[in-house]
C-alpha positions in Angstrom: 1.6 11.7 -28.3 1.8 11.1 -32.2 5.2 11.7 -32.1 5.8 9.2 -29.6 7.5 6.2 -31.1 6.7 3.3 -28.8 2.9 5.5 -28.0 1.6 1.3 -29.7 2.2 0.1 -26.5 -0.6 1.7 -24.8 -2.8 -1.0 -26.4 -2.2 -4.0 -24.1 -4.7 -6.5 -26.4 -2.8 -5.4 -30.0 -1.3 -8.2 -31.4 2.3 -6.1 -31.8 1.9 -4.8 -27.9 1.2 -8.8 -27.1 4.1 -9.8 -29.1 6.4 -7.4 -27.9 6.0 -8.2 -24.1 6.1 -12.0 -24.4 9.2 -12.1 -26.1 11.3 -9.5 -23.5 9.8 -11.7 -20.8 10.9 -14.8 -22.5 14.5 -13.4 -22.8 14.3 -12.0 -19.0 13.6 -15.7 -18.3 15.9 -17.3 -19.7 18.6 -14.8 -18.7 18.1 -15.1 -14.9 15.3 -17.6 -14.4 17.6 -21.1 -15.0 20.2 -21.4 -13.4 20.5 -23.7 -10.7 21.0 -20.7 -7.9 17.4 -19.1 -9.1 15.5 -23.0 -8.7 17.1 -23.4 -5.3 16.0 -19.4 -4.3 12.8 -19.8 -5.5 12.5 -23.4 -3.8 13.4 -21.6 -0.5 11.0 -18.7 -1.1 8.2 -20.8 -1.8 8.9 -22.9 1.3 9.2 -20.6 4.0 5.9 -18.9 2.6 4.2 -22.0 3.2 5.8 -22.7 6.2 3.2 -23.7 9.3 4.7 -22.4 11.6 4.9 -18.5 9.8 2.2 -16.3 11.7 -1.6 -16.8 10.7 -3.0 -13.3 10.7 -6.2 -13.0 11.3 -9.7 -11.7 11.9 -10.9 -11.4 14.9 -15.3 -12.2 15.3 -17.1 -13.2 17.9 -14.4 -15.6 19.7 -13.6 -16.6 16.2 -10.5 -16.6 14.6 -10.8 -16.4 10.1 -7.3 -16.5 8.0 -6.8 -16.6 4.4 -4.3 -19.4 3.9 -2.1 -20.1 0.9 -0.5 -23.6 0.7 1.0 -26.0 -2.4 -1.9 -27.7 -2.7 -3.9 -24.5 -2.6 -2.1 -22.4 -4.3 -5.6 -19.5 -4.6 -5.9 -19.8 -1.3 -8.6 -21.3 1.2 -10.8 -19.2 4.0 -10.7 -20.9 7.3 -11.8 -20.3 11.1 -10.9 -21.6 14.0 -11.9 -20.6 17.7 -10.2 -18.2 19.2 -9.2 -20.2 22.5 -7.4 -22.8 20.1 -5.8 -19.9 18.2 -3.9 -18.8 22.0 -3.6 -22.4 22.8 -1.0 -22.1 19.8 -3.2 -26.0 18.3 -6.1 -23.8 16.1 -8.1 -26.0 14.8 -9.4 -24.9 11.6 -12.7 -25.5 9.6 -12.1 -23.9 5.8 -15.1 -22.4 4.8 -14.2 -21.9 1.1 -11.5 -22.5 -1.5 -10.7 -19.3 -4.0 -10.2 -21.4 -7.0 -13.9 -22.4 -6.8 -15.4 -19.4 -7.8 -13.0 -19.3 -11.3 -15.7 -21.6 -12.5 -18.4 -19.4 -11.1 -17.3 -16.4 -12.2 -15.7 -17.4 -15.5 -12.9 -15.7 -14.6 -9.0 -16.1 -13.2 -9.6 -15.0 -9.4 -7.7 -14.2 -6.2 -9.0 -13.1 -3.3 -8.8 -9.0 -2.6 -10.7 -9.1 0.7 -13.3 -10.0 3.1 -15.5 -7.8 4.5 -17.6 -9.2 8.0 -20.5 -7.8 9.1 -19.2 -7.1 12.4 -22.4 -7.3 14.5 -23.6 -10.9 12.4 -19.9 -11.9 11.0 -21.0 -15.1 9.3 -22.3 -12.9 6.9 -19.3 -11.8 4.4 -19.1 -9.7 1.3 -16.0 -11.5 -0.7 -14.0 -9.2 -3.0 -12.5 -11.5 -6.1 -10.3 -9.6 -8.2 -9.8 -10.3 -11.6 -6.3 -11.4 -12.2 -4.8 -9.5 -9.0 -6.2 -6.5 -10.6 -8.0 -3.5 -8.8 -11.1 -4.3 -10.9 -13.2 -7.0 -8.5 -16.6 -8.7 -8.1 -18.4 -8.8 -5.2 -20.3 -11.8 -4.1 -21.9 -12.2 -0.7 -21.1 -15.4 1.5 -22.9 -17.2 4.1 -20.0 -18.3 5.9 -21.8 -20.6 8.3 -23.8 -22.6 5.3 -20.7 -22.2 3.1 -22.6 -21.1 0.4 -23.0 -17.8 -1.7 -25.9 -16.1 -0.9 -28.7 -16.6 -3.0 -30.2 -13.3 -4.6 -27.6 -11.8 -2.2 -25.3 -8.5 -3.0 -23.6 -9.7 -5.9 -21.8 -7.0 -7.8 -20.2 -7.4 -11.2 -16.3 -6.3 -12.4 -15.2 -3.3 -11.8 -13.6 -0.8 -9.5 -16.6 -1.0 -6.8 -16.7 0.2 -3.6 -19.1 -1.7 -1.9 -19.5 -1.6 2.2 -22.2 -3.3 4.6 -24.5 -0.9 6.4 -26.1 -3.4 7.9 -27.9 -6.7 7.8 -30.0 -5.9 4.9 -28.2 -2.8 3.0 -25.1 -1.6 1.8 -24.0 1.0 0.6 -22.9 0.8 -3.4 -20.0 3.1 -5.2 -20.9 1.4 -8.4 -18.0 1.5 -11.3 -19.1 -1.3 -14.0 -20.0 0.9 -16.5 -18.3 3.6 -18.1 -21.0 6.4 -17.1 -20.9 5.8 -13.5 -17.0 6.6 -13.7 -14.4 9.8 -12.9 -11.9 10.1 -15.4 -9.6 8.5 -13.3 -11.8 5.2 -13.2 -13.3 5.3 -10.1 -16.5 5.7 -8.9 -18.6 8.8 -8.9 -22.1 7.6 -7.2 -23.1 6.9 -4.3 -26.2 4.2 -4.1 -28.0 2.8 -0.7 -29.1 -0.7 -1.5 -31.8 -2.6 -0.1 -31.7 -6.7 0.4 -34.0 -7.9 -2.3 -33.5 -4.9 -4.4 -31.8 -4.3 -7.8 -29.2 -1.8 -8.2 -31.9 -0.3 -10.6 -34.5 0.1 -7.2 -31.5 1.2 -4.5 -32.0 4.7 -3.8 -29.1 7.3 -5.2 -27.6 9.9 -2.5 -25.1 11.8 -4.1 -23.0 12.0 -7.4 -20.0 14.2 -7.6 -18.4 15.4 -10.7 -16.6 13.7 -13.0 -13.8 15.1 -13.3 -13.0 14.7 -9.6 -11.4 11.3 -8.1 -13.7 8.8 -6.5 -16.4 9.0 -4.3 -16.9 6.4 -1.4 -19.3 5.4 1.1 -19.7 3.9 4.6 -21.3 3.3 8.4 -19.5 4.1 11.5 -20.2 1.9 14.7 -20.2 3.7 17.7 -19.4 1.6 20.9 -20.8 4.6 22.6 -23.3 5.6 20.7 -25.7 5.8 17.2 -23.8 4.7 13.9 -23.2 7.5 11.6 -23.0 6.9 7.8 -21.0 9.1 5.7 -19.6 10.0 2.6 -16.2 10.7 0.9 -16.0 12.8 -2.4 -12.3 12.9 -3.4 -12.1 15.8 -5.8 -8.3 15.8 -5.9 -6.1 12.5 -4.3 -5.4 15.1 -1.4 -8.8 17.3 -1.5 -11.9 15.9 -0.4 -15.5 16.8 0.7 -16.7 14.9 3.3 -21.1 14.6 3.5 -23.6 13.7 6.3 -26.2 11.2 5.4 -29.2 12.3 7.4 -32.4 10.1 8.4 -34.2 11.3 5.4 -31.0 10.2 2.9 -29.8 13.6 2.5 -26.0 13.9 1.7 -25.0 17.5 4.3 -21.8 19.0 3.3 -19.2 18.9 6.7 -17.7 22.3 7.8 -14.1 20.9 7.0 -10.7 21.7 5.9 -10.8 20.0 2.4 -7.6 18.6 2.9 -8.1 16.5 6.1 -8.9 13.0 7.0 -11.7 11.3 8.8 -9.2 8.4 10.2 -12.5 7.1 13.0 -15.6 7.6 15.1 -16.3 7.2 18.9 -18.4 8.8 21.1 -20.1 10.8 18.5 -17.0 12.3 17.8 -15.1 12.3 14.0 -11.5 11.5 14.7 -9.6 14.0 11.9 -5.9 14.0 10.8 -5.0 17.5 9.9 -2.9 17.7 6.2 -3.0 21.9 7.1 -3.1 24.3 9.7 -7.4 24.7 10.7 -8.2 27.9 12.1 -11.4 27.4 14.0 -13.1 30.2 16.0 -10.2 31.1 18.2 -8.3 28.1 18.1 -5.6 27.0 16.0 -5.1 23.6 15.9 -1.5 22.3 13.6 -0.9 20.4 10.7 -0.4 17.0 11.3 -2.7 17.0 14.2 -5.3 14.5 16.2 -8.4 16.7 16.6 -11.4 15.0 18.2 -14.7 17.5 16.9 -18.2 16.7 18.3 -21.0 15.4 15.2 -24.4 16.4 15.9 -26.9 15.1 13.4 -24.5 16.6 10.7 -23.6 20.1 12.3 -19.6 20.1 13.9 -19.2 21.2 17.3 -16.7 21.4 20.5 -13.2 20.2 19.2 -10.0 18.7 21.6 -6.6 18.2 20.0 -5.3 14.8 21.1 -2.1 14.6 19.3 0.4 17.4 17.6 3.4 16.1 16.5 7.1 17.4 16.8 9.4 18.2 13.7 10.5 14.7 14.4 7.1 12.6 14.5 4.7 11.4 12.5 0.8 10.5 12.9 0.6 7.1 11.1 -2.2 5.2 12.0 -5.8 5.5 14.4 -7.7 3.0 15.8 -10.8 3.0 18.1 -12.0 -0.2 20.6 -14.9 0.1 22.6 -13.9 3.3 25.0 -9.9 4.0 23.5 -8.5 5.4 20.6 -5.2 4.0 20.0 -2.8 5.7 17.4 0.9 4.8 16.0 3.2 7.3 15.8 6.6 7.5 14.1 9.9 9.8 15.6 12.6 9.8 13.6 11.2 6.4 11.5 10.6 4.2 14.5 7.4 3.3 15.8 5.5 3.6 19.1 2.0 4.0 20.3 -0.1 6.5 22.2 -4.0 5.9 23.8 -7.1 8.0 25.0 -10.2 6.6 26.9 -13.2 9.1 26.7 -14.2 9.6 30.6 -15.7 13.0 32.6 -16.6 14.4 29.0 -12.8 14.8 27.6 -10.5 12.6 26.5 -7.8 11.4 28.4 -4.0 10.3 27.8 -4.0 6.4 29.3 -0.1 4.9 30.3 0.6 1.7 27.8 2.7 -1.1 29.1 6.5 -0.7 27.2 5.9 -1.8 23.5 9.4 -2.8 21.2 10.1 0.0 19.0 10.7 -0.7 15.2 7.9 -1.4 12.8 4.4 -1.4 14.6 1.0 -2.0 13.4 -2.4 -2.2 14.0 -3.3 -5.8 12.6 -7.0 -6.1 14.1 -9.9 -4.7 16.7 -12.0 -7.2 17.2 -15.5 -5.3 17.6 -17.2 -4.6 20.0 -14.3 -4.9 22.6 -11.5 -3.2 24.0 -8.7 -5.4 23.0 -6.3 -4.4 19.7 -3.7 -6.8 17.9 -0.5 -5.5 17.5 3.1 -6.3 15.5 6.5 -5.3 16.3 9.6 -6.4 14.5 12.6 -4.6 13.0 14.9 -5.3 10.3 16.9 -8.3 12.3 14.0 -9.3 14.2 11.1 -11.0 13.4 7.9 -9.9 13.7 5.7 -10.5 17.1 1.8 -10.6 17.2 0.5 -9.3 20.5 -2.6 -8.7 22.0 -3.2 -5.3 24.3 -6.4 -5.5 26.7 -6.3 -1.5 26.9 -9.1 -2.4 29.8 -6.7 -3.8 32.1 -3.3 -2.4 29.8 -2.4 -5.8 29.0 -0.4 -7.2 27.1 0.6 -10.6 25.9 2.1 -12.7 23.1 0.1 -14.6 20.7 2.6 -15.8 18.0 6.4 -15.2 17.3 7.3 -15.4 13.4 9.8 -17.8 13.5 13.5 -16.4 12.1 14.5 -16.8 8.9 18.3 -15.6 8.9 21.3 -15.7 11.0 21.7 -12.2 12.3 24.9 -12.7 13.7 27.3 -9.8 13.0 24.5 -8.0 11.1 24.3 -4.5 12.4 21.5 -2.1 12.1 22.2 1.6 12.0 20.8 5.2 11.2 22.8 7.7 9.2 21.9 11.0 8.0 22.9 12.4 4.4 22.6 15.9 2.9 20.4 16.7 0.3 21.4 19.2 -2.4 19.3 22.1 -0.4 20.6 20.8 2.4 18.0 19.4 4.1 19.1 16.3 6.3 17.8 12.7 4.7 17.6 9.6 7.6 18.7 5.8 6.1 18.9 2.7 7.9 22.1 0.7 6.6 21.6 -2.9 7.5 24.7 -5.3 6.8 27.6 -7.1 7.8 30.4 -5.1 6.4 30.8 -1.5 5.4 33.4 -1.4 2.5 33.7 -0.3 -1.5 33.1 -3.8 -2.4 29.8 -4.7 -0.3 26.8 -5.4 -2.8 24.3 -2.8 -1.6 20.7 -2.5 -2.5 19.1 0.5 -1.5 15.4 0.9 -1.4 13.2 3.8 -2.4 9.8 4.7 -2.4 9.4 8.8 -1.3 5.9 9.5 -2.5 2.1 9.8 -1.2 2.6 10.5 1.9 3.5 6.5 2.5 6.1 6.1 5.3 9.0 3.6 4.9 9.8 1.3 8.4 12.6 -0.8 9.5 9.5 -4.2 9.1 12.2 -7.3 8.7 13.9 -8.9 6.0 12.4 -12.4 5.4 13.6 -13.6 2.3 16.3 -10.3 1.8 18.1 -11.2 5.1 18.6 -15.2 3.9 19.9 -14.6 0.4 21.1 -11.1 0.7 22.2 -10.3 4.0 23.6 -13.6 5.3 25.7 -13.7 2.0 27.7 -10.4 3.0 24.8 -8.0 1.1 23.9 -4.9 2.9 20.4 -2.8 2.8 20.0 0.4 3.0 16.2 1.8 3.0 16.5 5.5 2.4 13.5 7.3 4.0 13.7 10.5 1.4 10.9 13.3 1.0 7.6 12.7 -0.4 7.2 10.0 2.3 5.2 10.2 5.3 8.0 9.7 7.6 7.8 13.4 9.2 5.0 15.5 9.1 5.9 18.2 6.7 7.8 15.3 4.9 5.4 14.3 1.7 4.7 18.6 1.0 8.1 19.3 0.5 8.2 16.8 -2.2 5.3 17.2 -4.6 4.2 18.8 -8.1 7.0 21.4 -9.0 9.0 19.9 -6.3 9.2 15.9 -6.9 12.6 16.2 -8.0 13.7 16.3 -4.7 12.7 13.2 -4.0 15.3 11.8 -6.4 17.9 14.4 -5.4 17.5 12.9 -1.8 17.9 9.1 -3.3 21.3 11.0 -4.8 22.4 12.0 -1.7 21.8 9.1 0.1 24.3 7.3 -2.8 26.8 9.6 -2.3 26.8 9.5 1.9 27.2 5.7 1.0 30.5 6.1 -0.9 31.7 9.3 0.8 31.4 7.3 4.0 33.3 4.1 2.5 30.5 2.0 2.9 30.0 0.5 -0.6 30.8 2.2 -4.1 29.1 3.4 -6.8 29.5 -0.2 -9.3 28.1 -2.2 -6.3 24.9 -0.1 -5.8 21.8 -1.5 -6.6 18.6 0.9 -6.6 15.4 -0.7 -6.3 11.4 0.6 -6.3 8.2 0.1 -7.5 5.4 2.2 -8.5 6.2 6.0 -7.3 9.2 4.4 -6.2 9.7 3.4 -9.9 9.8 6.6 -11.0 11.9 7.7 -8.4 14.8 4.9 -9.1 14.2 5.3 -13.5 14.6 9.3 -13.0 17.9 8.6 -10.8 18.7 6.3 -13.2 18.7 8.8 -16.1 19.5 12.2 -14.5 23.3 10.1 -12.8 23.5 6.6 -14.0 27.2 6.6 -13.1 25.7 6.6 -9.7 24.7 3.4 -9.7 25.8 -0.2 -10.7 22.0 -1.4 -11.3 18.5 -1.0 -11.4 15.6 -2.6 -10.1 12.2 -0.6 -11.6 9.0 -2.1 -10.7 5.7 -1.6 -11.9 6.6 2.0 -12.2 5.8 5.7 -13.7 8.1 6.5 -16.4 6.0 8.7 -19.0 5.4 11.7 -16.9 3.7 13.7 -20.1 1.4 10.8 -21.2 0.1 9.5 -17.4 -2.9 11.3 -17.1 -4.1 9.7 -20.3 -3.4 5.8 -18.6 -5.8 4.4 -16.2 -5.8 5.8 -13.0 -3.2 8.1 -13.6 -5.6 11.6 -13.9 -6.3 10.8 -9.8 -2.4 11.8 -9.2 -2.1 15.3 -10.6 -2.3 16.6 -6.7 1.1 14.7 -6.6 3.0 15.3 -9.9 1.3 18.8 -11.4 -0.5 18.7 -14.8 1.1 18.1 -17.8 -1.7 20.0 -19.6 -0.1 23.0 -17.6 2.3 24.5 -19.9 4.7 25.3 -16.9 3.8 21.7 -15.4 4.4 20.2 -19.1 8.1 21.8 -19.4 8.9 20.5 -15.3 8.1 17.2 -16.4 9.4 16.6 -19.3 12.8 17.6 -17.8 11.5 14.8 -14.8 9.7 12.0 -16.6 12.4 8.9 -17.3 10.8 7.9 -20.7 11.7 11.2 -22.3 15.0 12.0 -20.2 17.1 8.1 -21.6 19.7 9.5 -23.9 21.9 7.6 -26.5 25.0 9.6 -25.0 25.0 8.4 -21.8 26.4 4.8 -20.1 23.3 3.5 -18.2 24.1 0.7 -15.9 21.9 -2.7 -15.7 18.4 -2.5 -15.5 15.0 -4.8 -14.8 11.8 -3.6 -15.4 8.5 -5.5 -14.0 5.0 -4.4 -14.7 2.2 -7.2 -14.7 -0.4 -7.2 -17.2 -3.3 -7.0 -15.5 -2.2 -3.9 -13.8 -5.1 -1.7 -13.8 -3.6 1.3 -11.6 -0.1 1.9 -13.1 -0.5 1.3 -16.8 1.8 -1.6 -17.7 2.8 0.9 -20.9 5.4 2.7 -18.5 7.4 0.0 -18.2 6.9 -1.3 -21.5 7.7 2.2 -23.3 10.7 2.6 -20.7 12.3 -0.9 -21.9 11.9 -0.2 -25.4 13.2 3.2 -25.4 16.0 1.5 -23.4 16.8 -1.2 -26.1 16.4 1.4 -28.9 18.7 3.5 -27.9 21.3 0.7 -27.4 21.1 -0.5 -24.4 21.3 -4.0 -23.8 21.7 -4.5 -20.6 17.9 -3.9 -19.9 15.2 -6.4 -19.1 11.4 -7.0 -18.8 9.7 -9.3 -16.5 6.0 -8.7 -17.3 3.4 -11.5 -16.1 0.3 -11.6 -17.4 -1.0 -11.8 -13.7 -0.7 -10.3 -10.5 -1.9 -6.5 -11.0 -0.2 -3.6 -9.2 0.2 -5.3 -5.8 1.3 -8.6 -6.6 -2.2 -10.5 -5.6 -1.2 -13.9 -6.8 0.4 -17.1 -5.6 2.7 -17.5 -3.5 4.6 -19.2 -6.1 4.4 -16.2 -8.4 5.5 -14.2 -5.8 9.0 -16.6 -5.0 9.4 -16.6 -8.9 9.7 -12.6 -9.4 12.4 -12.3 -5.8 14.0 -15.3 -7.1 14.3 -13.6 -10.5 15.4 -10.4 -8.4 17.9 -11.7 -6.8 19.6 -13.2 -9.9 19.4 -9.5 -11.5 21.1 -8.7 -8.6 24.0 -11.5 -8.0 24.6 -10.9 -11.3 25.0 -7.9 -12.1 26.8 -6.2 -8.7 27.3 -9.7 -7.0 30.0 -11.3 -9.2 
């Protein structure tokens, strides 16, 4: 790293580093942030995110309806309730129980709200998670929701990566990660601590601590609807390996009997729901990767196991859900969504009939406890999202809201197309657009990593300014993803390249096919999708006509060494491994940008307070950019909003607004 020129920028409080950033922003600014086409974008971003009559999501307690809501005059946010009969009346009143920007004061700090954690069984009582400048690093403060008043002497946890979680009225359990010694070498916690109402964390009783050179460790209580709650623990050795512990009556952590690569995804009548990442041989059965398996827990020993769910080479396990007597799962085929359902009955689960659901983008958006009912969304990339409710009791199901449109979709058509990778293998895309020719704008969309599937969820703000304008989409679903089961294996360590070889293809289908050309392509990602987009970017810039890199990976030899990055060798390989080291250096963008080559326009985000993805990626990735001549790259780095963009809705409007001049600029005009 010595001989790393731009290695300064690493140190986000030097006064060079602090110099450096403010003045690229500045000149991002005032390159696309004045003009009268980014204050009228913005203006219409902001206002249809504060729009009434957009979809209040919420959670479900007790005939009780609680929302976070942004507005202008609350731009932090407020927490509200309302009942939930005037909530399917469509006239909620609401009550707001407490205003974000309050606790800045308290806490001394610049705060936005990460979370809200219900006890289920007494919901008024409410761990709040505050994060520190949309970082990952949070306080924890508990809330008496129906005095409105923090809890005094309550759980009250200082900054840091915590996980904390209720186990019930008077403890929770405490994965403490304030001080340096309680930490992995990725950042997150190591310990797990049961705490006591009343106690101090110096009293609450310890139950495990795993090494610390393995990921995080995390713990938690299962409900049963059927049955005694369960508490358990997670010890992530690797992002993808994990050991998963018993906590029996006497606080013993028991090692679990299983593969060390699958998930716990839920819990019902005493039975650990597990999604399968291998193939588990168990006595004489053999039960697939990608699997549901349903295993028996008897005070810590595994018994009888059913498979629910094995998917075809088409399908996808994406996400599990339990009510009351049903597990409920969403599946993807081929990158569209539908749902299965199981109701434990005569000592065996059993496959239930659902009532016809839209196909698209679907999620689980709440399970109110204690019930059988599960909130559900649909939409796809021309039509907007609808909340339902699904009574798997009586199967069902009704509308509670419709997202009201934000685009004419007239002439707009939605289709599916296949490209070929370089080995061949046969990469889906949705193209989404009006016209199919060399001179449509196109922006094509990338993520292809952790095992995170990419759906057709719809446009918003991207179907108004880009779509009704004569733009086209195109949201490539490469490997890495989650999209098929075997998808996110054939793209990891020694094999991420083909992740980016896939994005290539899908560039070349696009002009092969006559549907835009190479000067009007736009290739946009953030985080893994950074990487993905910056290493396109420098292995064929003539492939492209821009670049949209957000908060990304771009120094593939130096990201173990940068917050959290040590937690994602399962996914890129080692760079300590001399074989690893010599892949990635032929990978990693920051060391591949050559003064040789013709790179097309690019604009980098990061946000300061990124505590994940270390803003010095994009940093170092700009300034070897503008030292090797190349002006036509930008920076947009706020000092707020961390990895995920936890801000205001106004900071969110500024950055697409900011986007979308990039982007009419550059392959637009």
């Amino acid at each position: 790293m010595s001989t790393d020129k731009f290695h300064y920028l690493a140190d986000l409080n030097a006064a060079q580093t602090q110099s450096f950033h403010q003045n690229a922003h500045a000149e991002t600014l005032a390159q696309f942030c004045q003009s009268e086409y980014f204050h009228k974008t913005k203006q219409d971003i902001t206002e249809k995110l504060q729009d009434d009559k957009q979809i209040p999501f919420c959670q479900e307690h007790r005939a009780k309806m609680y929302h976070f809501h942004q507005s202008a005059e609350q731009p932090k946010g407020v927490y509200r309730v309302c009942s939930a009969a005037s909530y399917r009346a469509g006239l909620p009143e609401w009550e707001i129980l407490f205003a974000v920007a309050d606790f800045d004061a308290i806490l001394g700090d610049d705060v936005y709200l990460d979370g809200v954690s219900h006890y289920v069984e007494q919901p008024e009582m409410a761990l709040l998670t505050l994060s520190s400048a949309g970082s990952d690093s949070a306080y924890t403060i508990e809330f008496n929701l129906k005095k409105r008043e923090i809890v005094p002497n309550g759980f009250h946890f200082p900054l840091g990566k915590n996980h904390i979680a209720w186990r019930d009225e008077n403890s929770v359990w405490v994965c403490p990660a304030w001080d340096e010694r309680q930490l992995t070498t990725s950042g997150y916690p190591r310990q797990a601590w049961l705490m006591q109402r009343g106690q101090s964390f110096e009293d609450a009783t310890p139950v495990h601590e795993m090494d610390a050179d393995g990921v995080l460790i995390h713990a938690w209580r299962y409900l049963d609807g059927q049955g005694a709650p369960i508490d358990l623990i997670e010890a992530a050795n690797t992002f993808y390996t994990k050991d998963y512990f018993y906590v029996n009556a006497n606080l013993q952590a028991v090692k679990l009997a299983l593969p060390d690569d699958c998930e716990i995804v839920g819990y019902l009548a005493g039975q650990l729901l597990l999604r399968l990442k291998s193939d588990w041989q168990r006595s004489k059965q053999k039960y697939v990767s990608g699997s549901l398996i349903a295993v028996k827990l008897n005070k810590g020993e595994l018994g009888e196991a059913q498979c629910l769910f094995t998917p075809t080479a088409t399908q996808a396990l994406e996400s599990v859900e339990t009510t009351r007597k049903f597990i409920i799962i969403t599946l993807l085929d081929n990158v569209s969504g539908s749902l299965k359902a199981w109701k434990w009955q005569d000592g065996t689960w059993q496959a239930v009939a659902l009532p016809d659901f839209p196909k698209g983008a679907i999620e689980i958006a709440d399970q109110p406890w204690g019930g059988d009912t599960v909130h559900l969304t649909a939409s796809d990339f021309v039509t907007p999202l609808t909340l339902f409710s699904l009574d798997l009791n009586v199967m069902e199901l009704t509308v509670l809201r419709k997202q009201p449109k934000q685009f004419n979709s007239e002439n707009i058509s939605v289709n599916q197309y296949f490209a070929t990778s370089h080995d061949g293998t046969r990469i889906p895309y949705y193209h989404v657009g009006k016209t199919q020719s060399p001179d449509t704008p196109t922006l094509v969309y990338v993520y292809g990593g952790f095992n995170v599937a990419e759906l057709p969820h719809y446009m918003g703000a991207i179907g108004r300014h880009w779509l009704e304008q004569g733009g086209a989409f195109v949201l490539a679903n490469v490997r890495g993803g989650g999209e098929f089961a075997h998808w996110h294996t054939a793209a990891i360590r020694e094999n991420k390249h083909k992740t980016v070889d896939d994005l290539l293809s899908v560039l070349n289908d696009l002009c092969e096919r006559g549907f835009t050309s190479a000067k009007k392509i736009a290739i946009q990602g953030g985080s893994n999708g950074g990487l993905v987009v910056a290493s396109a970017f420098c292995r064929q810039p003539e492939r492209m006509g821009a670049m949209i890199c957000e908060v990304p990976l771009t120094d593939m030899l130096g990201y173990t060494e940068l917050y959290a990055g040590a937690s994602w060798i399962d996914e890129y390989g080692d760079p300590n491994d001399p074989q690893m080291a010599d892949y990635l250096a032929q990978f990693s963008p920051y060391h591949q940008i050559s003064g040789s080559l013709n790179y097309p326009p690019a604009l980098i985000t990061t946000s300061l307070s990124d505590d994940r993805v270390h803003p010095a990626h994009a940093l170092k990735f700009y300034a070897r950019l503008r030292d090797v001549g190349h002006e036509q790259s930008w920076l947009y780095a706020p000092p707020t909003g961390g990895h995920t963009g936890n801000g205001t809705q106004a900071d969110t409007a500024t950055e697409l607004a900011c986007v979308l001049a990039f982007l009419r600029e550059m392959i637009v005009l």
